[in-house]
C-alpha positions in Angstrom: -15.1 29.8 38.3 -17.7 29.8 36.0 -15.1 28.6 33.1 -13.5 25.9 35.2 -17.5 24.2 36.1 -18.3 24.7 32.2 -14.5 22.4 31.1 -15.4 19.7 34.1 -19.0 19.3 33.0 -17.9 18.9 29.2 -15.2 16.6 30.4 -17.6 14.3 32.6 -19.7 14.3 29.2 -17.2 13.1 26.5 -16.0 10.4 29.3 -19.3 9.2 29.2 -19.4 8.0 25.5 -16.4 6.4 26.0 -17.3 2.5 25.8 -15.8 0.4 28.8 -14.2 -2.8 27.4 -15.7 -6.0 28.6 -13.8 -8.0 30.8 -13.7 -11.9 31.5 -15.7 -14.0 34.4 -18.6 -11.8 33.8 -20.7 -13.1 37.5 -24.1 -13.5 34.3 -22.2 -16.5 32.1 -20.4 -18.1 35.0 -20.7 -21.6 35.7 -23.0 -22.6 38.0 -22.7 -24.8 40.7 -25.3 -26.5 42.4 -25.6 -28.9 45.7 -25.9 -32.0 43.7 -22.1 -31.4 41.4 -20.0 -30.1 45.0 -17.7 -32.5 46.8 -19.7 -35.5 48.5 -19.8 -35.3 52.1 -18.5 -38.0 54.4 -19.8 -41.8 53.6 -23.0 -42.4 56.1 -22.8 -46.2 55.8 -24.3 -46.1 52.2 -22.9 -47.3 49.1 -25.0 -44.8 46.9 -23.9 -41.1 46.8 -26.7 -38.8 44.5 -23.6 -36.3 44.0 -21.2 -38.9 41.9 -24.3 -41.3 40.6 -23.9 -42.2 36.6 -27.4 -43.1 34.9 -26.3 -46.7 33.5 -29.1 -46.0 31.1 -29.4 -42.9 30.4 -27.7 -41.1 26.6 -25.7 -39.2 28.2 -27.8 -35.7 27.0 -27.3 -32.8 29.1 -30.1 -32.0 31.4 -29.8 -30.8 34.7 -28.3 -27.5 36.1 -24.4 -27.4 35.9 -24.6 -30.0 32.7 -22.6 -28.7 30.2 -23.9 -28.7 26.3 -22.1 -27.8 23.0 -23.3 -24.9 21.0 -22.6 -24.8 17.4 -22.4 -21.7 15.9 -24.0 -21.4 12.4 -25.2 -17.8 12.2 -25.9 -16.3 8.8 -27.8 -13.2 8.3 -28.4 -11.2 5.1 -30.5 -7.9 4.1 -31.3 -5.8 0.9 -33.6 -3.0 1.0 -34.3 -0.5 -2.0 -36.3 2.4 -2.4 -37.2 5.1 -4.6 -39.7 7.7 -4.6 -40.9 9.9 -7.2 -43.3 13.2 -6.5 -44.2 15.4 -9.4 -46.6 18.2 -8.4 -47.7 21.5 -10.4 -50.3 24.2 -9.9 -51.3 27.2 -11.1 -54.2 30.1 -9.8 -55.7 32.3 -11.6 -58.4 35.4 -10.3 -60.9 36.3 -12.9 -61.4 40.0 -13.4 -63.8 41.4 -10.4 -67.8 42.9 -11.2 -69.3 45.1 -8.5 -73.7 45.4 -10.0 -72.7 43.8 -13.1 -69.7 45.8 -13.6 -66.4 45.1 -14.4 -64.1 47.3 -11.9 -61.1 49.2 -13.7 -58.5 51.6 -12.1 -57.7 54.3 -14.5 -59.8 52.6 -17.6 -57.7 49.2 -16.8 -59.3 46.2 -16.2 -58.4 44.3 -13.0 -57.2 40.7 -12.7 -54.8 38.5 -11.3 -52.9 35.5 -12.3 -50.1 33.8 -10.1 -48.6 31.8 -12.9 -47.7 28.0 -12.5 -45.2 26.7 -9.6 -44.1 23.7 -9.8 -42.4 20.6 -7.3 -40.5 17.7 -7.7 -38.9 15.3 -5.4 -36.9 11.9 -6.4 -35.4 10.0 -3.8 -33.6 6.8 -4.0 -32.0 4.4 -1.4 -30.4 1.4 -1.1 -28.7 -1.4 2.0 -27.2 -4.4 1.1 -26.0 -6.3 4.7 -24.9 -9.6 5.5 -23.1 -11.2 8.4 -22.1 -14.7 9.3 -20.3 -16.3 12.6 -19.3 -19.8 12.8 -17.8 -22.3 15.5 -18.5 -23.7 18.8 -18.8 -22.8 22.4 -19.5 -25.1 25.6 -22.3 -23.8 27.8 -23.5 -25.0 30.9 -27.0 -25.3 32.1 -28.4 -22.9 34.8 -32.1 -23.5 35.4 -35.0 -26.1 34.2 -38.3 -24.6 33.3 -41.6 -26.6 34.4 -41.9 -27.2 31.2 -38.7 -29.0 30.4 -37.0 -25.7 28.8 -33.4 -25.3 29.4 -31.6 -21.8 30.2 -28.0 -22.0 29.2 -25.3 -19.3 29.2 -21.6 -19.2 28.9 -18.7 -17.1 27.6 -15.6 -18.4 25.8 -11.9 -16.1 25.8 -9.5 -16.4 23.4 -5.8 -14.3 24.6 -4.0 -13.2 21.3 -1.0 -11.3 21.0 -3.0 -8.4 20.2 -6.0 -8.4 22.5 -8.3 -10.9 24.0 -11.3 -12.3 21.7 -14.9 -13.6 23.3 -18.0 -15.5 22.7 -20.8 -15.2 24.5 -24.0 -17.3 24.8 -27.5 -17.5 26.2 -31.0 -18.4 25.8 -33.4 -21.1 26.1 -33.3 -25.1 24.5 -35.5 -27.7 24.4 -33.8 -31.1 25.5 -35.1 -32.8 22.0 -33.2 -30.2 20.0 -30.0 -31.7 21.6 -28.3 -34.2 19.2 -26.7 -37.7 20.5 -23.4 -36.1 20.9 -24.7 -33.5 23.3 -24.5 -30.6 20.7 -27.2 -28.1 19.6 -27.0 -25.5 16.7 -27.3 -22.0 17.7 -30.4 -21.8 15.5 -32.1 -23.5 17.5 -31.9 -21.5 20.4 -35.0 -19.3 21.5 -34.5 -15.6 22.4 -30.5 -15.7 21.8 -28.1 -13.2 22.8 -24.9 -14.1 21.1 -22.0 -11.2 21.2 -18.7 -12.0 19.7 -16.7 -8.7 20.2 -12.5 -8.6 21.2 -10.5 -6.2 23.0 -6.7 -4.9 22.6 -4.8 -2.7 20.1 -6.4 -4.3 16.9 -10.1 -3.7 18.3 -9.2 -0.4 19.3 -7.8 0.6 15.6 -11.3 -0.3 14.3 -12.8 1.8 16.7 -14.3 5.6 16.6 -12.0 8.0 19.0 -14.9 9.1 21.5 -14.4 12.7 20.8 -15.3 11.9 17.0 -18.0 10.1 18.0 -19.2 13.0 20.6 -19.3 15.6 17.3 -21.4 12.7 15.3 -23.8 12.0 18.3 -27.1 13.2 19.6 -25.4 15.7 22.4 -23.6 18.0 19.5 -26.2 20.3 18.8 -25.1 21.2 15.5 
């Protein structure tokens, strides 16, 4: 009994580093849809509707909830690091013979000392990272809430279906309407506290990916 609770409790913990794929309509990046962009209701007798109104004057910038904005992706990230460290140490100890009243103290006529000689250390340590990463193209995002202070939060996802797997973008964070450009696009630099993922799924994702029982034996819970 004791066998068969040990093999379902290591089972239950390999399953658990095994990464669940993402999947689309994610309920976070969906569209939202708020009272003013639903179906007007039945004519009351006036001519104006607030749910189908066009601003005659306005630049046609996105700027309320459920607008939808461009995103143009122009990530480019790069890293080097190096290191070296160098540590040189010696010592040596030496016990001068012992006097007892002025008296040197001998064992069998000898003299007594001690002398431990010279140890020495040295460490030398090098390390280097060289990293860069870039993502380009664009993504449509729509807005889901207006800060007091004029701040937009915009999120969205984008799916591409391949013959090997599915392909995603997704997008959110915070703009400030006079970052948007006359053509009602904004570069993803200029968007504060960012989360942009750009991840796939299907056979080629998978053949780029670490077998979860490999990455069990590299990780934390192997104790060796």
């Amino acid at each position: 009994m004791n066998k068969v609770l040990s093999l379902v409790g290591f089972v239950l913990v390999l399953t658990g580093c095994v990464n669940t794929p993402p999947k689309p309509d994610n309920p976070h990046f969906a569209p939202i849809r708020p009272q003013t962009l639903q179906a007007p209701k039945s004519v009351n007798g006036s001519i104006f509707s607030s749910a189908t109104n066009i601003n005659l004057y306005g630049d046609g910038r996105a700027h309320r909830v459920g607008d939808i904005i461009t995103v143009v992706l122009q990530e480019s990230t790069s890293s080097q690091k190096n290191s070296k460290t160098e540590i040189d140490k010696s010592n040596s100890q030496t016990i001068a013979q012992p006097t007892v009243l002025g008296q040197a103290l001998t064992i069998d006529g000898n003299p007594l000392s001690a002398s431990f000689g010279t140890s020495t250390t040295d460490f030398d340590g090098e390390g280097k990272v060289n990293m860069s990463n870039s993502l380009s193209g664009n993504i449509s995002v729509t807005i889901h809430d207006v800060l007091a202070n004029g701040v937009l939060i915009v999120k969205g996802e984008k799916w591409l279906t391949l013959n090997q797997g599915d392909e995603y973008i997704r997008v959110s964070g915070m703009i400030r309407p006079q970052d948007i450009s006359a053509d009602n696009t904004v570069n993803s630099t200029q968007i504060a506290d960012a989360r942009i993922s750009y991840s796939g799924t299907g056979a080629v994702h998978d053949s780029n990916t670490m077998g979860w029982l490999s990455q069990f034996f590299i990780g934390q819970l192997w104790p060796f």
